[in-house]
C-alpha positions as CSV (number, residue, x, y, z in Angstrom):
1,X,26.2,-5.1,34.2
2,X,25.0,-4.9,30.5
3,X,21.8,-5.2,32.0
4,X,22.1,-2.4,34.4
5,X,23.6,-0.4,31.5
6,X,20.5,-0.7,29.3
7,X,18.2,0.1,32.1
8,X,19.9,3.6,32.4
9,X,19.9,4.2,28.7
10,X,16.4,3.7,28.8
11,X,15.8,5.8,31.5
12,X,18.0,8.2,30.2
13,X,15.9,8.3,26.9
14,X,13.1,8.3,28.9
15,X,13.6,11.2,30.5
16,X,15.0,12.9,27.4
17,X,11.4,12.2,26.0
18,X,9.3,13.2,28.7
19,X,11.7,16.8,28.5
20,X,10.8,17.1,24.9
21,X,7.0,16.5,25.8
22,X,7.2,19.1,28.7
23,X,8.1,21.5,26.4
24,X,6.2,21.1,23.7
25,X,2.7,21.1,25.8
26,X,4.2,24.5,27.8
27,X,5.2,26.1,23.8
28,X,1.0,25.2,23.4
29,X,-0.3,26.3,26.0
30,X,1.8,29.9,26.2
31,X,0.3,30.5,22.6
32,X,-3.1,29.6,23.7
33,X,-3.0,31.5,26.7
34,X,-1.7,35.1,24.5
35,X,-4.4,34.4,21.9
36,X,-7.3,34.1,24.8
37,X,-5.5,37.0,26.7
38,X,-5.7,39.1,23.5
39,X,-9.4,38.1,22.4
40,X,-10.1,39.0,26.1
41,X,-12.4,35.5,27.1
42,X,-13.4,34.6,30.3
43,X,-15.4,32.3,31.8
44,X,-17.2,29.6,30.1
45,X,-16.0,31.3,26.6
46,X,-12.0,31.1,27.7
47,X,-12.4,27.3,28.4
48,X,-14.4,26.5,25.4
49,X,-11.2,28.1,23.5
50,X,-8.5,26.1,26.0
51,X,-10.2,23.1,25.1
52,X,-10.6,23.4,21.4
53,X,-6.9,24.3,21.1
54,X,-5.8,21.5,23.3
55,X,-8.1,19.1,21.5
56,X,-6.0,20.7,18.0
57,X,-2.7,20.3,18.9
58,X,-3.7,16.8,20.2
59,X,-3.5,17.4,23.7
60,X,-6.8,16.6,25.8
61,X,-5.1,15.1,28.3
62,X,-4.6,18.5,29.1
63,X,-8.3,19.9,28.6
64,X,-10.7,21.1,31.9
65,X,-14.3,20.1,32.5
66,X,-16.3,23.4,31.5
């Protein structure tokens, strides 16, 4: 039972985590995506700027081939 119990307080933290993760990496990208918006990039120059922001707010998990 204990054991069951810790297994669901992990996941539970888990979960909790990956939330807070979410969240942050959506926060990043919303403020990348207003500052490319309002420097008006496209193309190769908007994914050169994705990637060096994700790459900033240590994130490249999240960066695109170019």
């Amino acid at each position: 039972m204990k054991q069951t119990l810790d297994t669901l307080k992990r996941i539970e933290q888990d979960t909790i985590n990956l939330g807070e993760i979410i969240r942050e990496e959506g926060r990043v990208a919303r403020a990348e995506l207003e500052e490319r918006q309002r420097l008006g990039l496209h193309g190769d120059a908007a994914i050169r700027h994705y990637n060096d922001w994700m790459k900033r707010h240590g994130m490249e998990h999240l960066m695109v081939e170019d």
